[in-house]
C-alpha positions as CSV (number, residue, x, y, z in Angstrom):
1,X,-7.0,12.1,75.3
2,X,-7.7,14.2,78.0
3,X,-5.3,14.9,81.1
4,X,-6.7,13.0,84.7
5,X,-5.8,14.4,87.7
6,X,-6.0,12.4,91.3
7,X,-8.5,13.8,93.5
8,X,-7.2,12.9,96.9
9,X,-8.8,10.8,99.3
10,X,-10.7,12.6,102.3
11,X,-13.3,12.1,104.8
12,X,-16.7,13.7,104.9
13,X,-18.8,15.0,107.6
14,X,-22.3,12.9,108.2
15,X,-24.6,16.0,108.6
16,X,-28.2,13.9,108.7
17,X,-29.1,10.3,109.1
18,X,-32.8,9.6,109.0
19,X,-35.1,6.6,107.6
20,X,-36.0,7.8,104.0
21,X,-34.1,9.5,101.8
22,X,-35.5,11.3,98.8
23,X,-33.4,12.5,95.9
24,X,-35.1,14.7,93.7
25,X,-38.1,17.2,94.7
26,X,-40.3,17.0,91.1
27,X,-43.9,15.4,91.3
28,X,-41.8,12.5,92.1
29,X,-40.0,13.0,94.9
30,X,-42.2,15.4,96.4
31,X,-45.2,12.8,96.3
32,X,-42.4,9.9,97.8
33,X,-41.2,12.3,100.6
34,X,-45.4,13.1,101.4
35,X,-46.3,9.7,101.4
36,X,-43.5,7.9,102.9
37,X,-43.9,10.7,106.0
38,X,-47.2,9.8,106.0
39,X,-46.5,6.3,106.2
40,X,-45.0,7.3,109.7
41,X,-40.8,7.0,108.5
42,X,-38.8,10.0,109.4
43,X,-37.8,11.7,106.0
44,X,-35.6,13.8,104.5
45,X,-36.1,15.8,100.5
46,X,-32.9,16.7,98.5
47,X,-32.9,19.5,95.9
48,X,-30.6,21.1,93.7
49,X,-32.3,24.1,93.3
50,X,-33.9,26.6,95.8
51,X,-37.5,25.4,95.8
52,X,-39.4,22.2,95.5
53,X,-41.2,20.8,92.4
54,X,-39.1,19.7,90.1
55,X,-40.6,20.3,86.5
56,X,-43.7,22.2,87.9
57,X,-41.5,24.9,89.5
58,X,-38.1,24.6,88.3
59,X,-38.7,24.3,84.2
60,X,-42.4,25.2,84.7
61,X,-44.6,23.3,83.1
62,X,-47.7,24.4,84.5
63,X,-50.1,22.1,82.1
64,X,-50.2,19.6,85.5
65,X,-53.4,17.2,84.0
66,X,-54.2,19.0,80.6
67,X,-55.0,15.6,79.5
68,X,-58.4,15.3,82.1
69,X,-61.4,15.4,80.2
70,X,-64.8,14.5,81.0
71,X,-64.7,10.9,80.5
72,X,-61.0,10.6,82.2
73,X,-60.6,7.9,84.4
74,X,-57.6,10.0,86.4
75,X,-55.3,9.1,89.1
76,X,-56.3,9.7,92.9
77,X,-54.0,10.6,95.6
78,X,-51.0,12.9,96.1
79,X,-50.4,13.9,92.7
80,X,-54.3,15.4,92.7
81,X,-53.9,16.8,95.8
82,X,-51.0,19.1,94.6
83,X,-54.1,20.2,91.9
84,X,-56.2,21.1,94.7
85,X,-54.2,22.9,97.3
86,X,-53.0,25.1,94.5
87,X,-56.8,26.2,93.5
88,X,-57.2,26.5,97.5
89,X,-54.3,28.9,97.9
90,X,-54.7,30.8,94.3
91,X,-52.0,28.8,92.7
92,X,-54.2,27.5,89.8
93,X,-56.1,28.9,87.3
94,X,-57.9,27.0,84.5
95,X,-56.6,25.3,81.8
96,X,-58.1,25.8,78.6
97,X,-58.3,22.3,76.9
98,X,-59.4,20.3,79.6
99,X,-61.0,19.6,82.8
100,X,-57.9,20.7,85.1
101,X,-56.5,23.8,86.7
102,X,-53.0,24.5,85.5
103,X,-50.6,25.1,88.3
104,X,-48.7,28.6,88.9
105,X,-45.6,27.7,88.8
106,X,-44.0,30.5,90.9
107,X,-46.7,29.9,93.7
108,X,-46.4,26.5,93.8
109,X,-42.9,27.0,95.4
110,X,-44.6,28.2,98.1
111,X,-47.6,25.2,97.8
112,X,-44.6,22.6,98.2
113,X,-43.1,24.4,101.0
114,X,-46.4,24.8,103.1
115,X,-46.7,20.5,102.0
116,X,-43.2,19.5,102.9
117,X,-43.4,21.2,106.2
118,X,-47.0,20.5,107.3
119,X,-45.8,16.7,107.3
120,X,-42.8,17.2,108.9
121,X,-39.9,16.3,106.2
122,X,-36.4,17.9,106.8
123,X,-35.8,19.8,103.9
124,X,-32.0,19.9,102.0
125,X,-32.2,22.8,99.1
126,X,-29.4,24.1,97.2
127,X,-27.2,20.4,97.3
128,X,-26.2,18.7,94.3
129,X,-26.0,14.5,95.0
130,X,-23.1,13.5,93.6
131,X,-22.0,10.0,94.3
132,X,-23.6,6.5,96.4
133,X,-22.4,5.4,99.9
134,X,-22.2,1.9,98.9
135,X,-21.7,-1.0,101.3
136,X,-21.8,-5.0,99.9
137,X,-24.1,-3.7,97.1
138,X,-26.6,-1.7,99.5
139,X,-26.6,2.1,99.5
140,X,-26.9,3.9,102.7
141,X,-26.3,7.2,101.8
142,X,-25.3,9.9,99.4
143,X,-22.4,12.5,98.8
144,X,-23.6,16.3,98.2
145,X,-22.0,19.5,97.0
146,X,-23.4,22.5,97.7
147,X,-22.3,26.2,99.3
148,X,-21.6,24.2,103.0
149,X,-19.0,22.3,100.7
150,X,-18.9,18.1,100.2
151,X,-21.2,16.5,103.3
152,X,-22.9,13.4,103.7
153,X,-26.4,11.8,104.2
154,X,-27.4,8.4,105.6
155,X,-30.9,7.0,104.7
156,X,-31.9,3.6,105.9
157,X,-34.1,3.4,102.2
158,X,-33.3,5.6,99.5
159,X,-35.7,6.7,96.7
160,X,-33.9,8.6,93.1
161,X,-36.5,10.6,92.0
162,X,-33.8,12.7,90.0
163,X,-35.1,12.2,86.9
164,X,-32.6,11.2,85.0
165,X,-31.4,8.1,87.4
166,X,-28.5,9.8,87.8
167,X,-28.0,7.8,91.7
168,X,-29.4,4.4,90.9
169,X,-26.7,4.7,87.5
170,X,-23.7,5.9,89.8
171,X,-24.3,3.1,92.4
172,X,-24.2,0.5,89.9
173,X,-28.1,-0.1,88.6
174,X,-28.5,-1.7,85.6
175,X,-30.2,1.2,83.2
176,X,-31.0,2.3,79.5
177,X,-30.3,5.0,78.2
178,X,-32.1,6.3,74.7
179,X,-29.7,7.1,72.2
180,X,-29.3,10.9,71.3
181,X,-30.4,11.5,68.4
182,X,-33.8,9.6,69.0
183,X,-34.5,11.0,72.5
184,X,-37.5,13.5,73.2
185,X,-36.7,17.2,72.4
186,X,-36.1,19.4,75.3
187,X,-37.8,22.7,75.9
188,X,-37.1,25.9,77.0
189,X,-40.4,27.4,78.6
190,X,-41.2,30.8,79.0
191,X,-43.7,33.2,79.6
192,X,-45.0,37.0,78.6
193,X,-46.1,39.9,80.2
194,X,-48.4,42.4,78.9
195,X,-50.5,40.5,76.9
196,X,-54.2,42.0,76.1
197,X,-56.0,39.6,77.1
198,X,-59.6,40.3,75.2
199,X,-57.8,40.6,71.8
200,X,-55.8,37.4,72.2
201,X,-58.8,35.0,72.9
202,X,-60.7,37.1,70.5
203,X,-58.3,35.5,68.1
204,X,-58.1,32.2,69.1
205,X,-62.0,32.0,68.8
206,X,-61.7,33.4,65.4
207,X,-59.8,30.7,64.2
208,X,-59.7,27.6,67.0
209,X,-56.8,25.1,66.8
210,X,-57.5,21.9,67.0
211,X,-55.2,18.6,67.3
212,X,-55.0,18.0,64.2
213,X,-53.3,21.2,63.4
214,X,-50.2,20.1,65.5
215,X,-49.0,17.5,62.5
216,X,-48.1,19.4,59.6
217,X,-45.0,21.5,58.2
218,X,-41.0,21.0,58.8
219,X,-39.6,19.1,61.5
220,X,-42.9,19.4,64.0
221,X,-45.1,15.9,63.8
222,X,-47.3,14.4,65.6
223,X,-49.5,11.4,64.8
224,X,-52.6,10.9,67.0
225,X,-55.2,8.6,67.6
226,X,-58.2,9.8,65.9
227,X,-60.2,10.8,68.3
228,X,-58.9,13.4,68.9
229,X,-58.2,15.4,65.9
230,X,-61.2,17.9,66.0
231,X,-60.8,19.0,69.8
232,X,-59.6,22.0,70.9
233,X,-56.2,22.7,71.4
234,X,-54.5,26.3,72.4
235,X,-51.7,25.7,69.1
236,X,-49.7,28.1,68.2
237,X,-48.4,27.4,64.9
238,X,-49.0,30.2,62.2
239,X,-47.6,33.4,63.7
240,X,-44.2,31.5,63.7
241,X,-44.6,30.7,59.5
242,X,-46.0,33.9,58.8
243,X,-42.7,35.5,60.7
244,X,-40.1,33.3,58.9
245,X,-41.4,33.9,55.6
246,X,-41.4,37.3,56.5
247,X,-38.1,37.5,57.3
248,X,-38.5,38.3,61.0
249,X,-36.9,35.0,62.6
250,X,-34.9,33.1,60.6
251,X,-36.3,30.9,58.3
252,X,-35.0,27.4,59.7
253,X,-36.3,27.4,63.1
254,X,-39.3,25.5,61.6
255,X,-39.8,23.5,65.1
256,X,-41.0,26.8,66.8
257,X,-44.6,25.6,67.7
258,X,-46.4,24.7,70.3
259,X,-49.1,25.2,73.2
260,X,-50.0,28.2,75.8
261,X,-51.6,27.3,79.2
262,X,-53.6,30.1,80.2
263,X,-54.2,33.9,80.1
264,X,-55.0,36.2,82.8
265,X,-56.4,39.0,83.5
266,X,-53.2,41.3,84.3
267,X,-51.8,39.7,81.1
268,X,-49.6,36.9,81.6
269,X,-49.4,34.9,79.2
270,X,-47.8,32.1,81.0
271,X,-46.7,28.1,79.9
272,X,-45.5,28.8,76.9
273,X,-43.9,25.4,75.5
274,X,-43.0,26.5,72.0
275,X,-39.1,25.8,72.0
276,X,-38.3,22.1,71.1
277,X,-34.9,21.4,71.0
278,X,-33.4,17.9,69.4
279,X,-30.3,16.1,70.4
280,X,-30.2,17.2,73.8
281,X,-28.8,14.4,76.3
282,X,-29.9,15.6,79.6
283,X,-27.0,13.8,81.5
284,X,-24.2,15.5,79.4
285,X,-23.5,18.9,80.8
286,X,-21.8,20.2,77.3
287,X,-25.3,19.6,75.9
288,X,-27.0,21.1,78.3
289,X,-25.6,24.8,78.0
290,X,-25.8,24.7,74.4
291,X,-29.5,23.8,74.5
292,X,-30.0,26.4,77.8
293,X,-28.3,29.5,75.5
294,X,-29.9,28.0,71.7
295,X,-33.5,27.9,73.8
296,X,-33.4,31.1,74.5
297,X,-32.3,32.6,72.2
298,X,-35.2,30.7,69.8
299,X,-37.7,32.2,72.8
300,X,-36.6,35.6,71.9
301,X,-37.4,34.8,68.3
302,X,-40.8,33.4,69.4
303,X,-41.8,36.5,71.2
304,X,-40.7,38.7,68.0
305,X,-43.2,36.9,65.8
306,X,-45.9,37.0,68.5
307,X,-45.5,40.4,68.7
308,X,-45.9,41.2,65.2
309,X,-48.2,38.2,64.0
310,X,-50.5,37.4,67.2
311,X,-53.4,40.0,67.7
312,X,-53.1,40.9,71.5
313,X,-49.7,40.5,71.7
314,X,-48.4,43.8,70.0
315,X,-46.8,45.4,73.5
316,X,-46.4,42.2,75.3
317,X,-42.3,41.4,76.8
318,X,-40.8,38.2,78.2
319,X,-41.6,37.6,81.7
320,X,-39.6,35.5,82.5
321,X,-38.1,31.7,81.6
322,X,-37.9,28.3,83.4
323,X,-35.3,28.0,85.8
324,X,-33.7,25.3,84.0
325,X,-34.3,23.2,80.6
326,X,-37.2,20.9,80.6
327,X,-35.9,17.3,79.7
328,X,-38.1,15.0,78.6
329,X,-36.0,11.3,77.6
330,X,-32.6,9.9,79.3
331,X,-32.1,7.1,81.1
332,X,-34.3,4.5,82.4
333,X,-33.5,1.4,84.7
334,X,-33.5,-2.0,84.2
335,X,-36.8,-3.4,86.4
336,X,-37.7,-6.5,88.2
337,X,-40.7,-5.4,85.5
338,X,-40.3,-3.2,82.7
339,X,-43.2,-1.2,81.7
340,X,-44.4,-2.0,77.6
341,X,-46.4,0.0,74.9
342,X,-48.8,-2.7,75.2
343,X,-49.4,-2.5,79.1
344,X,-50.1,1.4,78.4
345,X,-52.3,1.3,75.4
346,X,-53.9,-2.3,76.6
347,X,-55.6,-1.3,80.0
348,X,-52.5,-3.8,82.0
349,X,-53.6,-4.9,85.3
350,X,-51.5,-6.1,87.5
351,X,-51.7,-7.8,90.9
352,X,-48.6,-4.9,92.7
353,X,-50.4,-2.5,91.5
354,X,-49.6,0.9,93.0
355,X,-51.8,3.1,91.1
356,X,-53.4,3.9,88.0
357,X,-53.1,6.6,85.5
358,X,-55.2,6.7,82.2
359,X,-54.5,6.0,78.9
360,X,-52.4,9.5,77.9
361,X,-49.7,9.3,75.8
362,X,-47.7,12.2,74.7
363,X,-44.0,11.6,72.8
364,X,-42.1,10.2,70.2
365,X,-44.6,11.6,67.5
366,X,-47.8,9.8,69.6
367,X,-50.5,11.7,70.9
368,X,-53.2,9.7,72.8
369,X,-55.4,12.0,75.1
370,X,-57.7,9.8,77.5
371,X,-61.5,10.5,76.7
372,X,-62.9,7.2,76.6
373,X,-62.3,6.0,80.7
374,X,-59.6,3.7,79.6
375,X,-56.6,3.6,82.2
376,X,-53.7,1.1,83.5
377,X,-52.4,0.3,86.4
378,X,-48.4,1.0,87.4
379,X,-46.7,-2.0,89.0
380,X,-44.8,-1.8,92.1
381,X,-41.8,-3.6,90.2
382,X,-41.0,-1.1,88.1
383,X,-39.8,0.7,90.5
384,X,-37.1,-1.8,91.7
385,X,-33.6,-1.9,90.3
386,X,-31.7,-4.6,89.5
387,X,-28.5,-4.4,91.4
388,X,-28.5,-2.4,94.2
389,X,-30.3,-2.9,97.7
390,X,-32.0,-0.7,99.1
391,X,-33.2,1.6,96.4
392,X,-36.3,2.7,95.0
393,X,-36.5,5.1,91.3
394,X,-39.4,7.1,91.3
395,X,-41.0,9.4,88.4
396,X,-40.0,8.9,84.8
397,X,-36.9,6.4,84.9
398,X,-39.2,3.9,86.2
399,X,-38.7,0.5,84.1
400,X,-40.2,0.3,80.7
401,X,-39.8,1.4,77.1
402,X,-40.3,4.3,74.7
403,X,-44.2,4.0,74.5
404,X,-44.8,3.5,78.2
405,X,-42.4,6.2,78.8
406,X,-44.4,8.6,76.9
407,X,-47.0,7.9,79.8
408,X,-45.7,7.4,82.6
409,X,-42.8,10.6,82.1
410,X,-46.0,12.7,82.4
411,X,-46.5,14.5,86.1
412,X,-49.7,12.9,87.2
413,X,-48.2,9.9,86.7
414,X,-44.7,10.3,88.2
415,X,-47.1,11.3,91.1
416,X,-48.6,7.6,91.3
417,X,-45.1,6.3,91.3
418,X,-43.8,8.5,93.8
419,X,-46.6,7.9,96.3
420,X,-45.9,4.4,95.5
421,X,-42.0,4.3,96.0
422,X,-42.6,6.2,99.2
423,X,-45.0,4.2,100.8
424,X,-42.8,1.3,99.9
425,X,-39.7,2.7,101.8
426,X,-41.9,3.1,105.0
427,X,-42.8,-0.1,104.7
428,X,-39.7,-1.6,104.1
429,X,-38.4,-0.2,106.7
430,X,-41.0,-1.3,109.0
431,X,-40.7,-5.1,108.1
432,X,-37.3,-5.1,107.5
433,X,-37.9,-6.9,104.1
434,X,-36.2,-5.9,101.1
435,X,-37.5,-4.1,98.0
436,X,-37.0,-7.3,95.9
437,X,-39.4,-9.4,98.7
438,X,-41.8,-6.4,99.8
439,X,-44.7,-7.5,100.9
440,X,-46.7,-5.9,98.5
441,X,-49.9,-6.5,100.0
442,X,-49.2,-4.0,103.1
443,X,-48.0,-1.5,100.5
444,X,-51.3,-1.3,98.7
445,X,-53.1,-1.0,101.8
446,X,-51.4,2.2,103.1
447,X,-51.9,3.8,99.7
448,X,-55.6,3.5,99.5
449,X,-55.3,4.9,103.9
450,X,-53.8,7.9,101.7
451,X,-56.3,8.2,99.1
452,X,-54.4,6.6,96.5
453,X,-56.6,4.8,93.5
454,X,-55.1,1.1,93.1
455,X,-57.3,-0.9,90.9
């Protein structure tokens, strides 16, 4: 058993109070804190790190809407307007598998910034939430750590857009989380430098990948729908075998595979999600450095077999990694609705609908990409705990299970939710009503005044 020590009680210095409170600065949170400023409420956006955007920017995952193709019914709104002021201030480039741009991840710190402060959010970097300010089952505020020491912030409505629920769990929500050893893998991203660019996609047009060719050998699967087995894909598979069996990486790192975003002409080779990491809880800090130190190390391996088994690749060097792991699976809450496989992969409607997103799924061995205009619509009750006033979850934690999480975890998505969550808090605030008896009705109205697609 482990030795306890008493932490003595003290008091803590209030250091903002405003009407929204976001927690959490990923597609998220930085859609919730847009909208719900737009919504007219004075807002506030919390974030660990130094810069906004979550999993574009911190992990970064560049691939923003890889999943748009010319039949895609996609999302409207905030998420696509991240998309669009990164083309229109050379933060995007295009994708290669679909009809998007994929997002520069070290640019779009400065895209987020330039959002954030053109609608007039106070911004909070470099604080860690750590605990609720609870009162008779509301929260009105949070606890941070950060450099300025333990401080406190007061929100009339608060929205956890962390991720990983780690508020709405610590102030008493009722949540799920997936068992270890079946959660998502987490991923260490990375990208190269020095890449020659001509010889690389000379090789990729000399033998295209194609969906299909992610299922196959050792512990890598993927089952999809069909459809989509002869389409393009930008796979990376084969340099990896040819390197074990060569004896250049060892020879049980058989999960090294996976997809590069895009190419450029000074030769980055950037968005490189080729590390897959199992057993991995997100929430359990132990885990955590192990998979941080075991990722890289397996990107250095990575790099190694590109170098000697990837045309185009022969001088090329690490650039440079994701700021932190990429986590894909912890907990969820317990929702006045709870999102199922079959809303996702049935076309749900729902009357508190708060936006749509189309039928992509991507985890737990599924692979659904959206080329026949089917979609869904996300509920505004998924995004209500049960058991604590006052509070909002935004972005993947939202209420469902595994095969509706494989949507709705995705960025686009976590968009539509955000917008939603943050419009809510305006107008909850507004009406004085609480999230439980919003009128939802006034909701849907402001997000279409923001652009948002509803039905």
């Amino acid at each position: 058993m482990r030795k306890r020590i008493p932490e003595p009680a003290r008091s803590v210095e209030v250091i903002h109070e405003t009407e929204v409170l976001v927690l959490g600065s990923g597609p998220g949170g930085l859609a919730a804190a847009l909208a719900a400023a737009r919504a007219g409420a004075r807002t506030a956006l919390l974030d660990r790190y130094g810069c906004f955007g979550g999993n574009i920017t911190q992990v970064g995952v560049e691939g923003f809407a890889w999943y748009r193709h010319e039949r895609t019914i996609d999302s409207e709104g905030i998420g696509i307007e991240f998309e669009q002021r990164a083309k229109a201030m050379g933060a995007a480039t295009p994708e290669p598998q679909s009809d998007s741009h994929a997002l520069d991840a070290e640019m779009f710190k400065y895209v987020a910034d330039v959002l954030v402060e053109e609608a007039g959010i106070t911004p909070f970097l470099h604080r860690l939430c750590v605990a609720p300010i609870l009162e008779d089952g509301v929260i009105r505020g949070v606890i941070t750590e950060s450099k300025s020491g333990r401080e406190a912030l007061l929100a009339g409505r608060i929205i956890d857009a962390t991720g990983d629920a780690d508020i709405a769990a610590r102030a008493g929500a009722a949540v799920r989380k997936t068992p270890r050893e079946q959660m998502m893998a987490a991923s260490v991203m990375f990208s190269m430098a020095g890449v020659n660019k001509r010889r690389f996609l000379e090789q990729v047009k000399a033998d295209p990948q194609t969906y299909r060719d992610w299922a196959g050998s050792g512990e890598w699967h993927i089952e999809t729908g069909g459809k989509e087995d002869d389409m393009f894909s930008p796979f990376l598979r084969k340099p990896f075998k040819r390197a074990a069996e060569s004896g250049v990486i060892p020879r049980n790192l058989s999960t090294i595979a996976g997809t590069w975003g895009s190419v450029t002409d000074q030769g980055d080779l950037t968005y490189l999600n080729l590390i897959h990491l199992p057993d991995v809880d997100g929430t359990d800090a132990n885990d955590l450095t192990r998979a941080e130190m075991a990722g890289r190390r397996q990107a250095i391996h990575a790099i190694e077999a590109l170098k000697r088994f990837m045309p185009g690749c022969e001088a090329a060097k690490l650039r440079n990694f994701g700021m932190t792991l990429g986590v894909r699976d912890t907990r969820k809450i317990e929702a006045l609705y709870d999102m199922t496989g079959e809303d996702v992969r049935g076309e749900a409607r729902f009357e508190d609908a708060i936006g749509i997103f189309p039928e992509f799924i991507d985890g737990y061995g599924l692979l659904i990409l959206p080329t026949t205009g089917r979609y869904f619509h996300v509920p505004y009750r998924s995004l209500v705990p049960k058991g604590v006033g006052h509070l909002l979850v935004a972005g993947r934690a939202i209420g469902g299970d595994r095969i509706s999480h494989a949507a709705v975890r995705n960025m686009m998505c976590c968009a539509v939710s955000g917008q939603g969550a943050g419009v809510a808090a305006a107008i909850s605030l507004r009406t004085g009503e609480p999230f439980e008896r919003l009128d939802v009705g006034a909701v849907r109205r402001e997000l279409e005044r923001q652009g948002a697609r509803i039905r």
